[in-house]
mmCIF file of the N, C-alpha and C atoms, coordinates in Angstrom:
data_MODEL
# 
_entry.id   MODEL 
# 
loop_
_atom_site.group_PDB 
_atom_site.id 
_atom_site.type_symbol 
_atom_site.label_atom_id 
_atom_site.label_alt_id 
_atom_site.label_comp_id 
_atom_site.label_asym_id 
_atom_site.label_entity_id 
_atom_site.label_seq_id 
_atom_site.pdbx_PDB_ins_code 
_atom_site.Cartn_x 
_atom_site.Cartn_y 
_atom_site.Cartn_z 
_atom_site.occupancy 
_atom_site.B_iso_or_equiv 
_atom_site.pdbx_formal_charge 
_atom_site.auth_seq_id 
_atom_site.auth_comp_id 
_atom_site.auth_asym_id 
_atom_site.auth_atom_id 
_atom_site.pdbx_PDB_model_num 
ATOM 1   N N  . UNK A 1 1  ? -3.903  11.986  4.790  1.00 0.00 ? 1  UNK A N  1 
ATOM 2   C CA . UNK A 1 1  ? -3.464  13.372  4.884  1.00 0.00 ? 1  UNK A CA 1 
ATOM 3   C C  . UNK A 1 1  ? -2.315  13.618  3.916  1.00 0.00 ? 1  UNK A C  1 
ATOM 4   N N  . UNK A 1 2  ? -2.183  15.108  4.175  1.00 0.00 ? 2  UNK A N  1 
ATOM 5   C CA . UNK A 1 2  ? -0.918  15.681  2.588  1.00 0.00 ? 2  UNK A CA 1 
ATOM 6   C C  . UNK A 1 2  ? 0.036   14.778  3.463  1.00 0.00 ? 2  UNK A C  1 
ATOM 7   N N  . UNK A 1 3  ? 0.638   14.859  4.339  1.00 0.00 ? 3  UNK A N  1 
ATOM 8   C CA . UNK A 1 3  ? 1.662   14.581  5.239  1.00 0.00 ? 3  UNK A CA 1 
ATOM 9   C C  . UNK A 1 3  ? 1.956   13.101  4.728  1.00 0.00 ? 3  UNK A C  1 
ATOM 10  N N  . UNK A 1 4  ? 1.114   12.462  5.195  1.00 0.00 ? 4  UNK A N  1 
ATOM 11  C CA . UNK A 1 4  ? 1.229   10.716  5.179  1.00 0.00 ? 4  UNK A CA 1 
ATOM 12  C C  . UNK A 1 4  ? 1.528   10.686  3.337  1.00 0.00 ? 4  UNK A C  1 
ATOM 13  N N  . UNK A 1 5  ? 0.978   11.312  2.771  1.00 0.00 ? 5  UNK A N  1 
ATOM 14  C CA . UNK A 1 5  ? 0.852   10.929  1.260  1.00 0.00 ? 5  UNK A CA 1 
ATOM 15  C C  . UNK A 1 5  ? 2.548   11.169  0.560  1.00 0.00 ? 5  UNK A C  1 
ATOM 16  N N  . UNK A 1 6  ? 2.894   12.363  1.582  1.00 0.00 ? 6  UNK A N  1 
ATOM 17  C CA . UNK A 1 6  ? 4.340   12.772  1.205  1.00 0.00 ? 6  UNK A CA 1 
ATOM 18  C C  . UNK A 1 6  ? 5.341   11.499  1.367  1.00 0.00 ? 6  UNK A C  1 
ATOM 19  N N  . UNK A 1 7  ? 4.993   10.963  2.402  1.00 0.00 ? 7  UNK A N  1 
ATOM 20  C CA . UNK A 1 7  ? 5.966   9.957   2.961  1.00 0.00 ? 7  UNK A CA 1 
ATOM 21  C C  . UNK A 1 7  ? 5.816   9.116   2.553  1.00 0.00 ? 7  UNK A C  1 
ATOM 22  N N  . UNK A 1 8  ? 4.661   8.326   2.416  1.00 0.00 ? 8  UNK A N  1 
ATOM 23  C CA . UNK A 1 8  ? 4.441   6.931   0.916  1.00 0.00 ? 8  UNK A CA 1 
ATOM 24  C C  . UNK A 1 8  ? 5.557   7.281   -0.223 1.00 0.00 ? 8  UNK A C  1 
ATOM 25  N N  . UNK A 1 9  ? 5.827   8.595   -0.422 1.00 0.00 ? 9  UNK A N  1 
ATOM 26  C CA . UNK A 1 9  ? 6.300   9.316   -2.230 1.00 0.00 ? 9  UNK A CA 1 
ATOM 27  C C  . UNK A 1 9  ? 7.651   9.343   -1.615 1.00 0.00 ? 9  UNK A C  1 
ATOM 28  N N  . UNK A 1 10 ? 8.044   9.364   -0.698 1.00 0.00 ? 10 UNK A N  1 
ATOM 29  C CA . UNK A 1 10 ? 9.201   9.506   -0.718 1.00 0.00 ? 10 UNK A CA 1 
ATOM 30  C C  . UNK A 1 10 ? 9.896   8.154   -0.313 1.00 0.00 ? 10 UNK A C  1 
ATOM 31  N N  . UNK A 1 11 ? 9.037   7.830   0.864  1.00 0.00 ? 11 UNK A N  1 
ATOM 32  C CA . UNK A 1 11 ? 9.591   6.140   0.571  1.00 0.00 ? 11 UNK A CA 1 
ATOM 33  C C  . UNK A 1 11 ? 9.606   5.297   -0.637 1.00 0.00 ? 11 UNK A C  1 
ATOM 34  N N  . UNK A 1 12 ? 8.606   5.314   -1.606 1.00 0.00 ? 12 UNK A N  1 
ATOM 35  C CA . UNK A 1 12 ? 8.881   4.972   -2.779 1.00 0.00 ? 12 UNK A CA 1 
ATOM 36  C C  . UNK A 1 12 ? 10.280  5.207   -3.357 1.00 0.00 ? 12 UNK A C  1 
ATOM 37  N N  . UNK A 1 13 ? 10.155  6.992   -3.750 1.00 0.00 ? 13 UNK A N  1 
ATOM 38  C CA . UNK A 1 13 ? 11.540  7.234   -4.306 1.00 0.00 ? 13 UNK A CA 1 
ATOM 39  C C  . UNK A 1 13 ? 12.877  6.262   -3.684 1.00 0.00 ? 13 UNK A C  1 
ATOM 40  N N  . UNK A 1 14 ? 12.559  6.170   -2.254 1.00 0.00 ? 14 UNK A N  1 
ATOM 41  C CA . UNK A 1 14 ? 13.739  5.368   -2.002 1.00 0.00 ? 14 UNK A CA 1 
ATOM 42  C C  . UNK A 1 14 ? 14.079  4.294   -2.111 1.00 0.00 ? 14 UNK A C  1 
ATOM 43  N N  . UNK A 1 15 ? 13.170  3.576   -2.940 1.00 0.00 ? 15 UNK A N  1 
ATOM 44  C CA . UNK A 1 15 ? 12.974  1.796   -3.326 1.00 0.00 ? 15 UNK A CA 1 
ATOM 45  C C  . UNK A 1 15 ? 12.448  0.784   -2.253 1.00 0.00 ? 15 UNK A C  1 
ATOM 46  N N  . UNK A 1 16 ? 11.914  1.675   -0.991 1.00 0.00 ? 16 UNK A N  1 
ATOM 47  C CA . UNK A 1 16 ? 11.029  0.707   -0.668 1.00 0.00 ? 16 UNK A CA 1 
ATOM 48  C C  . UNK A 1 16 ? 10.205  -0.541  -0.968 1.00 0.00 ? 16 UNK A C  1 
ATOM 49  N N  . UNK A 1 17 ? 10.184  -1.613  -0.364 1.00 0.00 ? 17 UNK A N  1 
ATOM 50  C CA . UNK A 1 17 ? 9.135   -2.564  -1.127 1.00 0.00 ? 17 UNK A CA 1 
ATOM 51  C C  . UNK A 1 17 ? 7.722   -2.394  -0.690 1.00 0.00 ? 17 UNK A C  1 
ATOM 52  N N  . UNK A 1 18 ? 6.741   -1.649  -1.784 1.00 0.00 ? 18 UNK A N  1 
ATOM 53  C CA . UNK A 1 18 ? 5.310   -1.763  -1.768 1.00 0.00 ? 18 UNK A CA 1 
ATOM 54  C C  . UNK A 1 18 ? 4.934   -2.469  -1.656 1.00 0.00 ? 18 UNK A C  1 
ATOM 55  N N  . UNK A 1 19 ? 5.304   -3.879  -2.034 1.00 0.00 ? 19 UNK A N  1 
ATOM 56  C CA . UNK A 1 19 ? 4.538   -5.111  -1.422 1.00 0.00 ? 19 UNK A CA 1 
ATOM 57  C C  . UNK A 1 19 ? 4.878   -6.068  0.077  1.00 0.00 ? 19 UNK A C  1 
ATOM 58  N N  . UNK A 1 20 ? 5.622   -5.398  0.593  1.00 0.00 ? 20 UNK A N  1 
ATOM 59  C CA . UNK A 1 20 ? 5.954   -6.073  2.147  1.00 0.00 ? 20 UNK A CA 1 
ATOM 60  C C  . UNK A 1 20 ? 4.933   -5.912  2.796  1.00 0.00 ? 20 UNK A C  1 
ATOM 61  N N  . UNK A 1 21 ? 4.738   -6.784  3.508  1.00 0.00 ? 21 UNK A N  1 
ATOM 62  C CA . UNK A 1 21 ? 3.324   -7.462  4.230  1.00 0.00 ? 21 UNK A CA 1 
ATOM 63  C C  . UNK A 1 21 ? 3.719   -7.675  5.712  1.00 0.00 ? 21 UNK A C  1 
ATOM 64  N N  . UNK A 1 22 ? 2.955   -7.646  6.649  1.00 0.00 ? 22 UNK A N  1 
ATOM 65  C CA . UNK A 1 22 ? 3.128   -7.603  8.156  1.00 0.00 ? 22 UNK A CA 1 
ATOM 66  C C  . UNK A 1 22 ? 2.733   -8.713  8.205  1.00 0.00 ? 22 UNK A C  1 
ATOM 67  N N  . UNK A 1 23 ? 3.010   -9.185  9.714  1.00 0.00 ? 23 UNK A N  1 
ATOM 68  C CA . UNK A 1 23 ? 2.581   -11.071 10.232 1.00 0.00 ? 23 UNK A CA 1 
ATOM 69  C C  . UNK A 1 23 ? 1.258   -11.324 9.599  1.00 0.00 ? 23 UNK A C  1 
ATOM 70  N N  . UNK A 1 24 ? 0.343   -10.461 9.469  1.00 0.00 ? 24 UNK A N  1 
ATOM 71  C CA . UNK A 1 24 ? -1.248  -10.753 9.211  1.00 0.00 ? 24 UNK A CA 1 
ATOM 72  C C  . UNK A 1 24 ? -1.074  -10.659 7.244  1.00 0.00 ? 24 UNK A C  1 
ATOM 73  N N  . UNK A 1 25 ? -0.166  -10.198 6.933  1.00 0.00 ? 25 UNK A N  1 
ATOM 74  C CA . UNK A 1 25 ? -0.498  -10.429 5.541  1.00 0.00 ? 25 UNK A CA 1 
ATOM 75  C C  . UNK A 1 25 ? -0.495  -9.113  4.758  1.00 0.00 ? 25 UNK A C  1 
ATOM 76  N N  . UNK A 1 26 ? -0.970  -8.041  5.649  1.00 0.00 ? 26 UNK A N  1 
ATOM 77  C CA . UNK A 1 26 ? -1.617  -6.749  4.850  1.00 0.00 ? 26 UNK A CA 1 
ATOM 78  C C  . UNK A 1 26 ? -0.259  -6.229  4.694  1.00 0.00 ? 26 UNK A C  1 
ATOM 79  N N  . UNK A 1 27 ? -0.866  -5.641  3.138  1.00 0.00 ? 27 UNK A N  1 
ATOM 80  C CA . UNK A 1 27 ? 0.215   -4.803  2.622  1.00 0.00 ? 27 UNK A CA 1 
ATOM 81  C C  . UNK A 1 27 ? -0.310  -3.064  2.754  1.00 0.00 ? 27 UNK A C  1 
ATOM 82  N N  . UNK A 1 28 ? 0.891   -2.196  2.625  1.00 0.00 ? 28 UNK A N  1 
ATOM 83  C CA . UNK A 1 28 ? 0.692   -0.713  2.575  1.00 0.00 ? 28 UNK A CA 1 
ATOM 84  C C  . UNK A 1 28 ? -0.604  -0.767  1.656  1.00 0.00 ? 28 UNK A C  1 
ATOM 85  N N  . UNK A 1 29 ? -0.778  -1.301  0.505  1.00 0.00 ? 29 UNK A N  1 
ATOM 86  C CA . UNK A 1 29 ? -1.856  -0.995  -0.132 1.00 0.00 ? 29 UNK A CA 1 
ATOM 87  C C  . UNK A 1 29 ? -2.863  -1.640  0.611  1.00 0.00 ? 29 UNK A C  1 
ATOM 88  N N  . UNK A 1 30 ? -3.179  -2.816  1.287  1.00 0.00 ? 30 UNK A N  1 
ATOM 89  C CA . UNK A 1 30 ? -4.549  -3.108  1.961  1.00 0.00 ? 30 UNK A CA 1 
ATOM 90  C C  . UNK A 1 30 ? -4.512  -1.835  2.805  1.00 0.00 ? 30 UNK A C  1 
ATOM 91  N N  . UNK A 1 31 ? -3.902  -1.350  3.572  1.00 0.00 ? 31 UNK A N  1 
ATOM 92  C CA . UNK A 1 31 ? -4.113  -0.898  4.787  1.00 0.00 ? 31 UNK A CA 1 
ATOM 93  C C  . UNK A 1 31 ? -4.974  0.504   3.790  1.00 0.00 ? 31 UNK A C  1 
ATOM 94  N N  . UNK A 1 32 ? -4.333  0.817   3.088  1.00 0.00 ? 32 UNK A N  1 
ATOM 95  C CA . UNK A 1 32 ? -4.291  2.724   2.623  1.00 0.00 ? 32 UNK A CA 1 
ATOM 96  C C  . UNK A 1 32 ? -6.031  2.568   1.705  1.00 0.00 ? 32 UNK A C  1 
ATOM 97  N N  . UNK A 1 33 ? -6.038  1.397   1.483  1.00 0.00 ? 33 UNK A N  1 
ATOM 98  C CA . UNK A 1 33 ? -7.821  0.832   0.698  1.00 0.00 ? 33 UNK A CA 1 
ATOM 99  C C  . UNK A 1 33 ? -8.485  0.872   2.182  1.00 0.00 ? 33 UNK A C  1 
ATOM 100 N N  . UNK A 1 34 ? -8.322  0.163   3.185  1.00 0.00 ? 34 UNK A N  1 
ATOM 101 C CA . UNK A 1 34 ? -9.080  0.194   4.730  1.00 0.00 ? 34 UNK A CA 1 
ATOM 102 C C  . UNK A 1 34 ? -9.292  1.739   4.863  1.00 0.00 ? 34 UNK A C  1 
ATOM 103 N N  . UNK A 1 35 ? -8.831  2.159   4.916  1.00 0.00 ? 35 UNK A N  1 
ATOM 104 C CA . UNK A 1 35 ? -8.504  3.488   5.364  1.00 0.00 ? 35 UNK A CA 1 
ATOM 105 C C  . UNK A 1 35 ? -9.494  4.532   4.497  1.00 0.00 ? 35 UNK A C  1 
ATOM 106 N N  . UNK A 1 36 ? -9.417  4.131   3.390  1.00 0.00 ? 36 UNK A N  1 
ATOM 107 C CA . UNK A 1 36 ? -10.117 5.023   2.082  1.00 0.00 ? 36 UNK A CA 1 
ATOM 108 C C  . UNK A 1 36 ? -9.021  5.920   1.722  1.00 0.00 ? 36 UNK A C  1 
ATOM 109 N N  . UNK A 1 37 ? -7.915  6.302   1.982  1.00 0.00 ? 37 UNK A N  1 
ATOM 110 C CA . UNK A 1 37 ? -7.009  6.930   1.558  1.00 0.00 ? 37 UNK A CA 1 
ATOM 111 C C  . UNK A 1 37 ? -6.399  6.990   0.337  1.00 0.00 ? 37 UNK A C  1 
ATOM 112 N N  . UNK A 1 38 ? -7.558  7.639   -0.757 1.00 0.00 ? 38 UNK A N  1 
ATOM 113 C CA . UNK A 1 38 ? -7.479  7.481   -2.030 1.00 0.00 ? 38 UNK A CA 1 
ATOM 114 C C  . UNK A 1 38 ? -6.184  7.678   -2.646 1.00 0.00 ? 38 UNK A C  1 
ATOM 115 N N  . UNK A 1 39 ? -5.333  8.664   -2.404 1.00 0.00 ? 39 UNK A N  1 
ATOM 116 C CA . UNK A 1 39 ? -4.257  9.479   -2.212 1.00 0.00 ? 39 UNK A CA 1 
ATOM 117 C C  . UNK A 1 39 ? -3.210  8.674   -2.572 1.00 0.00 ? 39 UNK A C  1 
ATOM 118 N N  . UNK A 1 40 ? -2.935  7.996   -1.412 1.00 0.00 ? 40 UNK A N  1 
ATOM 119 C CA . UNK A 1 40 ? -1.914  6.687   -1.035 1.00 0.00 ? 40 UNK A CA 1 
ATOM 120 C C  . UNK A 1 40 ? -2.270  5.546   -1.928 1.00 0.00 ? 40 UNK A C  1 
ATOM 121 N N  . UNK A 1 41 ? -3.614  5.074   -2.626 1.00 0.00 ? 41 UNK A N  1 
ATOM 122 C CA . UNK A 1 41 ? -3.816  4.058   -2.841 1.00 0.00 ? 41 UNK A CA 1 
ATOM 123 C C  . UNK A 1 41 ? -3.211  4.469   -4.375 1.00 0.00 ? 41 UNK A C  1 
ATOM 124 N N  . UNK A 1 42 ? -3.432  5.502   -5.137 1.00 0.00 ? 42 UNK A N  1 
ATOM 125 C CA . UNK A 1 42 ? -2.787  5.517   -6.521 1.00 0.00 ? 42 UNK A CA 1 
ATOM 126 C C  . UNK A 1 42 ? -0.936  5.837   -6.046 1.00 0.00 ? 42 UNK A C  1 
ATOM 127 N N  . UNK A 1 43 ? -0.740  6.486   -5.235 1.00 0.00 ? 43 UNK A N  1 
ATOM 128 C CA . UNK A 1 43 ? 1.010   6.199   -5.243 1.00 0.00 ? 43 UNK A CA 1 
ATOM 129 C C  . UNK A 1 43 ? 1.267   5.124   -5.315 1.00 0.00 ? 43 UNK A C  1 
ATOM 130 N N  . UNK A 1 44 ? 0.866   3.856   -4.529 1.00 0.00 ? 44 UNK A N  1 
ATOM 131 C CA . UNK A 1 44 ? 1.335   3.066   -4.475 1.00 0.00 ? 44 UNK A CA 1 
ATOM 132 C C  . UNK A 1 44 ? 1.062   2.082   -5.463 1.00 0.00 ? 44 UNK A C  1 
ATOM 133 N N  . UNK A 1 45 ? -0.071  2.037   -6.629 1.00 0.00 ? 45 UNK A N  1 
ATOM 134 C CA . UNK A 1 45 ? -0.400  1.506   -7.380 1.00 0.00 ? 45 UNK A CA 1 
ATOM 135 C C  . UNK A 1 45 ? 0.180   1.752   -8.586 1.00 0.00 ? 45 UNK A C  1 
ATOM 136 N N  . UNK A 1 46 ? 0.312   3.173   -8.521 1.00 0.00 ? 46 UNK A N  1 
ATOM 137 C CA . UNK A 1 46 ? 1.418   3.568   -9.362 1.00 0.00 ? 46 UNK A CA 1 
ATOM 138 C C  . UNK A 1 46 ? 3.275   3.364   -9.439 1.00 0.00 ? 46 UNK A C  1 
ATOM 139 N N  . UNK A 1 47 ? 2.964   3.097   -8.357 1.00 0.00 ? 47 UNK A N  1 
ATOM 140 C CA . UNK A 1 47 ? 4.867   2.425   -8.103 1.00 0.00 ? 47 UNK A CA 1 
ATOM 141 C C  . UNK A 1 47 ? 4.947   0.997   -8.159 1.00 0.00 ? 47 UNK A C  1 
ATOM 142 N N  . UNK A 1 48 ? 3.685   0.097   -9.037 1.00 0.00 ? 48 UNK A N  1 
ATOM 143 C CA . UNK A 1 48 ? 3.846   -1.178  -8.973 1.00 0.00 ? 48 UNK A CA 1 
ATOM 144 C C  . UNK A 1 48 ? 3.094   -2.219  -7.684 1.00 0.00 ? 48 UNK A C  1 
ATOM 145 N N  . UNK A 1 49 ? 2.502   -1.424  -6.615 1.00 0.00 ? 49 UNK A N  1 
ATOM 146 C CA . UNK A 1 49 ? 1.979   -2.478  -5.793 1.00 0.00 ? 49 UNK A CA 1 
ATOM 147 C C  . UNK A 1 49 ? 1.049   -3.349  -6.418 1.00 0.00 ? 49 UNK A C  1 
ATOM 148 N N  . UNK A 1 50 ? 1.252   -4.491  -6.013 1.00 0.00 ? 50 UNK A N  1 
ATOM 149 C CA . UNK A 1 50 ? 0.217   -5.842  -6.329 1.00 0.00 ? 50 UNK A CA 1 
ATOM 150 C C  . UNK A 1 50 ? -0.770  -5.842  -5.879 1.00 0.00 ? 50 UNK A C  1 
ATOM 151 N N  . UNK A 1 51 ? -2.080  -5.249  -6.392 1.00 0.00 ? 51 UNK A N  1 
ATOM 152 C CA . UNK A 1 51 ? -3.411  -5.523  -6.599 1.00 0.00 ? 51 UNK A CA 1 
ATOM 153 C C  . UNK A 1 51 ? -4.059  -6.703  -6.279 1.00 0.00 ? 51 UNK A C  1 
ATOM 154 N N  . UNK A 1 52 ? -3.517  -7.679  -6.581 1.00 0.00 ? 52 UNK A N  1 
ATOM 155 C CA . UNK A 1 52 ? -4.013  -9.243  -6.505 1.00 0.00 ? 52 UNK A CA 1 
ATOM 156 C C  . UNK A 1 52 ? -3.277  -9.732  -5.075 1.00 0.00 ? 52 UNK A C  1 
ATOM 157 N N  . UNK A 1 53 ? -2.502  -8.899  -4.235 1.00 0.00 ? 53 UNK A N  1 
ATOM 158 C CA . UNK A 1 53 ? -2.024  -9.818  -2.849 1.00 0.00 ? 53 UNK A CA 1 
ATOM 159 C C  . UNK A 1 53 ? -2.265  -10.098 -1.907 1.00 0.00 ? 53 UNK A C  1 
ATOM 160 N N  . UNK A 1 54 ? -2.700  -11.627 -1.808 1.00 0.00 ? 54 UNK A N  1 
ATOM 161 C CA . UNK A 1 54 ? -3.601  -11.747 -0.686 1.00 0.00 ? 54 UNK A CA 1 
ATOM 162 C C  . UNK A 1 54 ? -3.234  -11.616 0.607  1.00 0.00 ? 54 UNK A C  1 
ATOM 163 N N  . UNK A 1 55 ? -3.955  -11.360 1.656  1.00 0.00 ? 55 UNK A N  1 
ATOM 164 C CA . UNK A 1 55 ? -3.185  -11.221 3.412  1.00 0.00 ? 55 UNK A CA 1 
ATOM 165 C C  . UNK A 1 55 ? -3.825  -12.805 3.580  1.00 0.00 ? 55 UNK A C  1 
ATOM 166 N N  . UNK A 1 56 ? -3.561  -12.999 4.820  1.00 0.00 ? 56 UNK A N  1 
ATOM 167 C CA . UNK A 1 56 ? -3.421  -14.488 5.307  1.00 0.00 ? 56 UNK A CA 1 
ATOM 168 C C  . UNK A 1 56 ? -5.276  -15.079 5.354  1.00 0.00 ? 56 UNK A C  1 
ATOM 169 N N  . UNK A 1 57 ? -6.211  -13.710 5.504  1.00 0.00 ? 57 UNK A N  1 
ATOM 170 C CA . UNK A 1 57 ? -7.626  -13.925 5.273  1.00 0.00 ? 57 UNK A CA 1 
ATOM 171 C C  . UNK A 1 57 ? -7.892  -14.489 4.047  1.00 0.00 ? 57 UNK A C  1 
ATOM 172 N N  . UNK A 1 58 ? -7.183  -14.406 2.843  1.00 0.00 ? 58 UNK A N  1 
ATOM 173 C CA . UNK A 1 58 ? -7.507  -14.511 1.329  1.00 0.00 ? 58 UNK A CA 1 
ATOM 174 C C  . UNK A 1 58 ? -8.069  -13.583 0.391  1.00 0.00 ? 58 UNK A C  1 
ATOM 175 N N  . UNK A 1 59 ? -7.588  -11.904 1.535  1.00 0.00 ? 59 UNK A N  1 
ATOM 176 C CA . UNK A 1 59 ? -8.460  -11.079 0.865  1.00 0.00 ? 59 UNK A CA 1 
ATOM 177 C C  . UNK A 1 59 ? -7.408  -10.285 0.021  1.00 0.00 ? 59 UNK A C  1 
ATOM 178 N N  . UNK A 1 60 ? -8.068  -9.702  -1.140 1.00 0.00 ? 60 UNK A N  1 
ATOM 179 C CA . UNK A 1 60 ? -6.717  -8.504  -1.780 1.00 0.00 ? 60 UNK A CA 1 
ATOM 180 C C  . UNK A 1 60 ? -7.483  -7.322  -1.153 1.00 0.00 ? 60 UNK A C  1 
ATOM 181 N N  . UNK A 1 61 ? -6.354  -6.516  -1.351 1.00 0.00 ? 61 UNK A N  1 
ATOM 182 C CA . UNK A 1 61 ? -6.627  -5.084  -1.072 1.00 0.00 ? 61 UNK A CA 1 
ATOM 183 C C  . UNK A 1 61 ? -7.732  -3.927  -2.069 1.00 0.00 ? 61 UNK A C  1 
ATOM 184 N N  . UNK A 1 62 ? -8.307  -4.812  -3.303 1.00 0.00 ? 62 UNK A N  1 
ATOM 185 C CA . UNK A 1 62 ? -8.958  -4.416  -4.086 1.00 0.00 ? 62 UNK A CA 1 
ATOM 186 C C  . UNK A 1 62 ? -10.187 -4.839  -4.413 1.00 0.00 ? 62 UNK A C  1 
# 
């Protein structure tokens, strides 16, 4: 949604880390690819998230 997409952009602006990962591994970008949330997936790709990071399955988000 516009909403969620705002808040990815603004957490960015605030130097958030795009690549922090939860106990299971997934990063904001796996989750926002699960999701199909095309939206979210170029903010965050565009602010540098890692493409290649695996969660604890061995999977990337791409």
């Amino acid at each position: 949604s516009r909403g969620a997409t705002d808040i990815v952009r603004y957490l960015i602006d605030q130097k958030a880390d795009v690549d922090k990962s939860d106990s299971s591994g997934w990063t904001a970008l796996h989750i926002a690819v699960s999701a199909g949330n095309e939206d979210i997936v170029q903010e965050l790709v565009g602010a540098g998230a890692d493409v290649n990071k695996r969660n604890d399955k061995g999977l990337s988000p791409l």
